[in-house]
N, C-alpha and C positions, 0 to 999 in steps of 0.2 A: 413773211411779214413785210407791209411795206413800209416803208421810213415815210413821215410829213416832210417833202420836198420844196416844202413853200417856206419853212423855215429858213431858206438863205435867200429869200428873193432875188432879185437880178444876178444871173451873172454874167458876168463883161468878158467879151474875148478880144483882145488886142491884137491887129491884124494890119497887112498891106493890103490896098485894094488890090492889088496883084494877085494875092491869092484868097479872094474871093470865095472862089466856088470851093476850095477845100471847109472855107469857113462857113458857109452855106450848108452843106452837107455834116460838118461836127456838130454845128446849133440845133441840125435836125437831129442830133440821135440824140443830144440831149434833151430837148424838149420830149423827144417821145418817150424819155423817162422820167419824165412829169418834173423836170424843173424847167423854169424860166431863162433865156438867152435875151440879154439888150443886144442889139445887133443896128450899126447904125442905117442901116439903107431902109428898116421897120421900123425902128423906134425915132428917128430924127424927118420932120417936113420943110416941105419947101419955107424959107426964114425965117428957120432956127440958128440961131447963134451956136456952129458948130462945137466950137472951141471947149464956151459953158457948158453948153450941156453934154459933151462927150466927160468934161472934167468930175459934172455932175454924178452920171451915169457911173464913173470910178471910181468916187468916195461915196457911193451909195452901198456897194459892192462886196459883199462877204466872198469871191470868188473871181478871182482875174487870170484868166488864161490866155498868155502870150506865145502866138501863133510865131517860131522862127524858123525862116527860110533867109534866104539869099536878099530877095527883095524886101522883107521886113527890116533887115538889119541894118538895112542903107537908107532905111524911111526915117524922116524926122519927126510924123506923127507917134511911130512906137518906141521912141525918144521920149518924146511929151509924157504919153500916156505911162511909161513905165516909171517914171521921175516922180507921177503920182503916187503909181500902185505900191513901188519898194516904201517910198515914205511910209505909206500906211500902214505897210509890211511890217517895219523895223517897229511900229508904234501897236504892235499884236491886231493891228484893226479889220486885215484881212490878208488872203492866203493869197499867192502869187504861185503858179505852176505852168512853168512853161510845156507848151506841146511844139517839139521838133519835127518841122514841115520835110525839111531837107537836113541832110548832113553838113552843118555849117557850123562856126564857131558861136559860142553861145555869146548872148550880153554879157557883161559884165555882172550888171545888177542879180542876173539869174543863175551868175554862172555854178553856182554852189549849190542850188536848188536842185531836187529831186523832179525830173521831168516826163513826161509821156512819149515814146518816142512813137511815130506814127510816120518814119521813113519809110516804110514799106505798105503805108497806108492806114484810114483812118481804123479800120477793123483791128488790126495790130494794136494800136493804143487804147482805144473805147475801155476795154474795161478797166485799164488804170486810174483814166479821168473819172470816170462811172464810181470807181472805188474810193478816190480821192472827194470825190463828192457827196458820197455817202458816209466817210470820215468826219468832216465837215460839217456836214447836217446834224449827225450826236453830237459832236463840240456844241455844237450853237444853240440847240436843246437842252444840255446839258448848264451849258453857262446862262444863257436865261432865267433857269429857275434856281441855277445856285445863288444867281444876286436877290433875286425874288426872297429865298431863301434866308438867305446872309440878313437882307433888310426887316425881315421878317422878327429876327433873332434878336437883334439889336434893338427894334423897339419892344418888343416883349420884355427880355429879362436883362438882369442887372448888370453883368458886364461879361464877354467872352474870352477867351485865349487862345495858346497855340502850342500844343504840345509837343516834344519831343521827345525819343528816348531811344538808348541803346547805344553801341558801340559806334565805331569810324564807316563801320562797311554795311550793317546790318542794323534796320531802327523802324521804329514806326511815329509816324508821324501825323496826327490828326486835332481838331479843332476841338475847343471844349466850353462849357457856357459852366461859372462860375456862382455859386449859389450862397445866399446868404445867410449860410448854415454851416456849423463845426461840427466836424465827426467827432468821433473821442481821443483824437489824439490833437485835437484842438485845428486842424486843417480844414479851410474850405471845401465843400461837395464842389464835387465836379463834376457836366455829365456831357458823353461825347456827341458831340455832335455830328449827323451825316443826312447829306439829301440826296435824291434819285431821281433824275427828271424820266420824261415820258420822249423819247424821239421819235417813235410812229406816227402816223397820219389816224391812227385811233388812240385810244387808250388801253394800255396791254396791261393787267392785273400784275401784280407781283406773284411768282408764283412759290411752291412750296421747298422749292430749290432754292432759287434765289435767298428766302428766308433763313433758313437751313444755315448757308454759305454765310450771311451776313450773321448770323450768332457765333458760329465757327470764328470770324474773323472778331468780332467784338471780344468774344469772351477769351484771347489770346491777351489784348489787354490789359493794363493793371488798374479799371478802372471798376466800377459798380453800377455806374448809372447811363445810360445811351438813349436818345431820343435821334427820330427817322423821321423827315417831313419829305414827304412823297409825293409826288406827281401821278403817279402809277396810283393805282386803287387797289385799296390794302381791304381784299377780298376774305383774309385767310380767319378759320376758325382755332385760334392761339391767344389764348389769354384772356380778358374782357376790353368788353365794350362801355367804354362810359354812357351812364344814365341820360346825361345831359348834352349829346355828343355823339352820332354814331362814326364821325370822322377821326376819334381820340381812341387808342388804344392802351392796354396796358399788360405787359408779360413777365412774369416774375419766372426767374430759374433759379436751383439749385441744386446742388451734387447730391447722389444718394447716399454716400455717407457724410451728409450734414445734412443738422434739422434744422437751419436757418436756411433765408434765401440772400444767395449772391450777387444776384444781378436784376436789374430792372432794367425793359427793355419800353419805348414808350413810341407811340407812333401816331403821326400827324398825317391824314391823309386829306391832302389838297388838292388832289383830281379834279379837275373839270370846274373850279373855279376860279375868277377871272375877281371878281371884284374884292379887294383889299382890305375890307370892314370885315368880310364874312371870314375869309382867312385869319384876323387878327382875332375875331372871336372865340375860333378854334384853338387858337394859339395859346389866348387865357386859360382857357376850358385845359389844356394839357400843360400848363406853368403851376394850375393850381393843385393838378394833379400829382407834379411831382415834387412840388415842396412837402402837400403832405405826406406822401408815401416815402420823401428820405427823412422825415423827422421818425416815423415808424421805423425804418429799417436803422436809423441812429440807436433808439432808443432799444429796438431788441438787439442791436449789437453787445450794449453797457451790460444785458443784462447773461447774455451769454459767455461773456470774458469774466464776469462777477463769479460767474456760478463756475467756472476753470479757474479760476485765483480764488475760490473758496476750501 
């Protein structure tokens, strides 16, 4: 499967003109694994404002690989440039990975950083950077549609939270949207929340493992209700399909020695759309779904503790 490599667009390799032709040669194995290299001798012409637009090219930058050798460390251009890139760094905005040209004392800025070493050439390193890039790529996948997500959530339903639980060493920890409904011990519903982005260059279904693993992991919880907004296309035959809605799902489980159901599991699949109206319409489409279905599971709770206290 290949990853969408255009999700990080540019990345910046910080280098001495000295060593050049090493940076020539790593831009090339990168790009020939379909991501993007700014590279100044290609991307900068004749009366460009070096300065700007190399500054540019850095804070644009989800990926900045600092080329160090002997000659870079005595340049005051990889001075410049790194004085950008750590800022960004320290501020989560993007990743800093130095690649060691030669055996030489690191920056300072980098000195604690996890690096490629490619002293004995660039083959030696490739697949570090290569993997480090491909780490990179699902983060940024990932955290796009978590905020997509997150924003999603927030103007939909009434207010969210953050749960925690468990001992010093051992807990689980996940996010909860808060419903304006009493169970019968008079407490707020609450139902957990989780999203999945898609980091392929297609769209990869969720499959019946995946599912499988994510109920496993839900229903370890001390929770009843979980709603899933997906990026992936929720392909699978599990549960129903709402009427009004082929993007809304809805999965009810229960143990077999009990005649109620335990958990509702609820599922938003937002695959392959971009515009924010249509998404939001979904999003009602499965709010209104699952107020009614916890006021049903409220109400046949009262009547099963009734009929056990009888």
């Amino acid at each position: 499967m290949s990853i969408n490599t255009h999700a990080l667009g540019k990345i910046f390799i910080s280098h001495s003109s000295a060593d050049k032709p090493f940076v020539r040669s790593l831009s090339e194995k990168i790009n020939n694994s379909g991501y993007s290299v700014w590279l100044d001798e290609r991307d900068l012409i004749v009366g460009d404002p070096i300065a700007e637009k190399i500054s540019k090219a850095i804070e644009e930058a989800r990926i900045v690989f600092v080329v160090v050798s002997k000659a870079s460390i005595a340049s005051k251009w990889l001075k410049y440039e790194l004085n950008i890139a750590t800022d960004r760094m320290i501020q989560g905005e993007c990743r800093v990975i130095p690649v060691i040209k030669e055996k030489v004392e690191l920056p300072p800025e980098v000195k604690g950083l996890l690096y490629a070493d490619c002293t004995s050439g660039i083959k030696d390193g490739i697949r570090a950077i290569l993997t480090a890039l491909e780490h990179e790529t699902r983060r940024r996948a990932w955290e796009i549609f978590w905020r997509r997500a997150e924003s999603l959530i927030e103007q939909i339903f009434e207010h969210t939270g953050y749960v925690s639980t468990g001992g010093e060493y051992k807990g689980d920890d996940y996010e909860v949207i808060y419903l304006p409904i009493k169970d019968d011990d008079e407490n707020e519903v609450t139902v957990v929340f989780e999203s999945v982005s898609n980091y392929l260059d297609k769209l990869e279904p969720l499959s019946e493992l995946w599912w499988s693993e994510y109920k496993e992991a839900m229903l370890e919880l001390s929770e009843s209700y979980f709603l899933l907004l997906t990026q992936r296309p929720f392909n699978l035959q599990v549960g129903h399909t709402h009427p009004n809605s082929s993007r809304v799902h809805h999965s009810a489980f229960k143990y077999d020695h009990l005649d109620f159901v335990t958990s509702d599991f609820f599922v938003v699949d937002l695959s392959g759309i971009d515009n924010l109206d249509e998404c939001k319409k979904h999003m009602l489409i499965a709010k209104e779904l699952i107020h009614s279905t916890v006021h049903i599971r409220v109400k046949e709770l009262r009547i099963v503790r009734s009929k056990g206290n009888a």
